[in-house]
N, C-alpha and C positions, 0 to 999 in steps of 0.2 A: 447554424453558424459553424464555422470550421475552426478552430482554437488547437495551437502549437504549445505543444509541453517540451522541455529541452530539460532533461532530467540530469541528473548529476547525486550521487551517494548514496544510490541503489534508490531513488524516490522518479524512478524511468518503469515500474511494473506496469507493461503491458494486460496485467490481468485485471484490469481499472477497467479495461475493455472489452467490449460488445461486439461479434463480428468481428472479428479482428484478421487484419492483413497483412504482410510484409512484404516492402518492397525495397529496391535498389535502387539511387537516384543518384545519377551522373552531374555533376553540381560545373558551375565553370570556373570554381575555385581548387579545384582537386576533387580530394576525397574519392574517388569512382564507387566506392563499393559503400558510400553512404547507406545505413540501411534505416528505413524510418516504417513503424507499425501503426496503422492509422484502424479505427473500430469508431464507436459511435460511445458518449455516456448521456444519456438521453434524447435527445434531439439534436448535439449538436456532433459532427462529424471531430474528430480527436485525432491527430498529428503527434507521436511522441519520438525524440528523437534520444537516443543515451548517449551523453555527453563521452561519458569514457568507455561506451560501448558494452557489451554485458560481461559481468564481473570485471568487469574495471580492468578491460584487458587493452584502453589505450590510455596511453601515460600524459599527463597534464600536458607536456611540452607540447606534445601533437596532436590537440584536439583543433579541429579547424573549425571557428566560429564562422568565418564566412561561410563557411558549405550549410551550417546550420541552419540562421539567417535567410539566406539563398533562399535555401528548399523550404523552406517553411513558408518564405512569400512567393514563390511558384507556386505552391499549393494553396495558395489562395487563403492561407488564413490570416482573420482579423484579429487576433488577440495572442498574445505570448506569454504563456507561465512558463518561469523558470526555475529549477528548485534546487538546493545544493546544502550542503554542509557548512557552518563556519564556527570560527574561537572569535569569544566576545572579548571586546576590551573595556565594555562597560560593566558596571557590579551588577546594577539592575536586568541585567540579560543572564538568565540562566539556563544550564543546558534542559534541552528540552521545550523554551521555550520558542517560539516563531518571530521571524522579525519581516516586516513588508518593505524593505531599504527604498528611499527616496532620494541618494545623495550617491554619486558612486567616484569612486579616487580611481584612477590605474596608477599603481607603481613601477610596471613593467620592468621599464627599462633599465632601472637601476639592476636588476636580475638579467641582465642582459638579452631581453628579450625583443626580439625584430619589429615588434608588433604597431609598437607604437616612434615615433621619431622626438616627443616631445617628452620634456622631463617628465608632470604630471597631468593627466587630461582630468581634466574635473568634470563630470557631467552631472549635471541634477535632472533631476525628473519633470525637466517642462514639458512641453504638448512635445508631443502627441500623449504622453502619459499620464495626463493631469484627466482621464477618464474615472470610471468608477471600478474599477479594476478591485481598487486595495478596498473600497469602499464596501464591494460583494465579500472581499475576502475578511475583513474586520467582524462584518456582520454573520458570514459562516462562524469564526474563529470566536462568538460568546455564545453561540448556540450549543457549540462542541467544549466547551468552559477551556478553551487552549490560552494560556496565557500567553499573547502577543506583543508585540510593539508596533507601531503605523506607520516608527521613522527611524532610519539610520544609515549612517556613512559608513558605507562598505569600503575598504583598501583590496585591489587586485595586486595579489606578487605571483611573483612566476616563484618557481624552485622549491626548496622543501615544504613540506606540507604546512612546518611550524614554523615560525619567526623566532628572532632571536631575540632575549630581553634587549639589546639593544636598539633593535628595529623595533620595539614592541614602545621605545621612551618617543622614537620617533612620530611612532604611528598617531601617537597619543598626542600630542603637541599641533598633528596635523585634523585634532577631534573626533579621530575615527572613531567607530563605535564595534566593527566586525571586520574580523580578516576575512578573507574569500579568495580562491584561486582564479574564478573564471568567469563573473557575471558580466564585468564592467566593460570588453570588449564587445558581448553581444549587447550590451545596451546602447554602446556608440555603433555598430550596424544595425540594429533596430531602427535608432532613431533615424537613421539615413534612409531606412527601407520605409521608414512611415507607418508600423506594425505598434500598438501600443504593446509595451512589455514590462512585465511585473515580474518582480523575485519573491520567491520564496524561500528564506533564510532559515534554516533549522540550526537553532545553538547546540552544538556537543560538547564544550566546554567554556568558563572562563576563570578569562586572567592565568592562564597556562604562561605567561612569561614573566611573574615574578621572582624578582630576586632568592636566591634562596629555595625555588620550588621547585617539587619535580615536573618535566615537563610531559604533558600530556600523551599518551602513547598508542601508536594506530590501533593497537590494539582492542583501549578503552574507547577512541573513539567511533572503531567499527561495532562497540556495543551499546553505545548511545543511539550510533542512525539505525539502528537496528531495532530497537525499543521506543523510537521517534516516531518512525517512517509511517508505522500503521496510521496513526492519527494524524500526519502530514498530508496524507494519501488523501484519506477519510475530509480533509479539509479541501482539497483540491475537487475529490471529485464531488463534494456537495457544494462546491463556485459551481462549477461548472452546468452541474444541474441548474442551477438557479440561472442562467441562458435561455435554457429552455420556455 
């Protein structure tokens, strides 16, 4: 089976991988110097792409999901794990634990962002995603005693990393459950590409936008994915085994 990872907050380690290759793939969305490391984690052939590229040397504004997308369904794979960082707006989500988001907002535009033309695009997780994706991943995630969630409404913004309590009374009225920078575009190309696609949500903090509180700082939370990521890993690549 061939299965696409589209990594995001250092959870892109190539060393997941067996044989491992890199190559360059000229996309017809841009990109030219796409670079994607493709190896084997048991049986099944392993496509990983790094969303901000290594050590986060491209900046949110300029990641181009289409080239992702693209290349991932040129290359012929059936399955898309996605993995990334986010601040939880719910209590019950604490950092560290995993969330499998089923519900995705884009806010784009409002951050003035080209991306989308529409106020907000609401996409929920129907077919092609209603496989057993989150199903393999639920079942890894109590083997490994990872404390998860099955379901949550991610909000996509462009621009600072963190929101503002303002945007945070917003977010909350709209039942969000997770901030995020970047899933909810490739799940609107996914779904068009016809690729089922799962998230993988690692919390680094929450409720970083209350009143009164200080607000969470890259700092801490390059030391949260950093102390995450092994056991994000460790879940990802025992799904994947279970392919096999």
């Amino acid at each position: 089976m061939k299965i696409g990872i589209i990594g995001g907050s250092g959870l892109d380690d190539p060393h997941i991988l067996t044989n491992t290759n890199e190559r360059t793939v000229n996309t017809r969305f841009g990109s030219p110097h796409l670079k994607i490391v493709s190896g084997n984690i048991g049986n099944n052939t392993v496509y990983i792409v790094a969303r901000h590229g290594k050590d986060h040397s491209v900046p949110p504004s300029n990641v181009n999901y289409r080239a992702h997308i693209w290349a991932l369904r040129e290359l012929g794979c059936t399955a898309i794990f996605a993995t990334t960082a986010v601040g939880s707006l719910r209590e019950s989500i604490k950092p560290g634990d995993v969330v499998f988001p089923d519900n995705f907002l884009d806010f784009t535009r409002f951050r003035k962002n080209t991306f989308h033309d529409d106020s907000v695009v609401h996409t929920p997780m129907h077919s092609p995603f209603d496989l057993n994706l989150r199903t393999l991943l639920t079942k890894e995630a109590k083997k490994l005693s990872i404390p998860f969630h099955e379901q949550g409404t991610v909000v996509t913004i462009e621009g600072p990393r963190f929101s503002s309590s303002a945007e945070s009374h917003m977010f909350r009225a709209m039942h969000a459950d997770i901030i995020n920078m970047s899933t909810c575009p490739e799940v609107i190309l996914a779904n068009e590409a016809g690729i089922p696609y799962q998230a993988i949500a690692m919390s680094t903090d929450y409720d970083s936008w209350k009143q009164d509180e200080e607000p969470v700082t890259w700092e801490l939370v390059q030391k949260r994915m950093s102390q995450n990521a092994e056991t994000v890993t460790k879940l990802l690549v025992n799904t994947i085994h279970s392919f096999s």
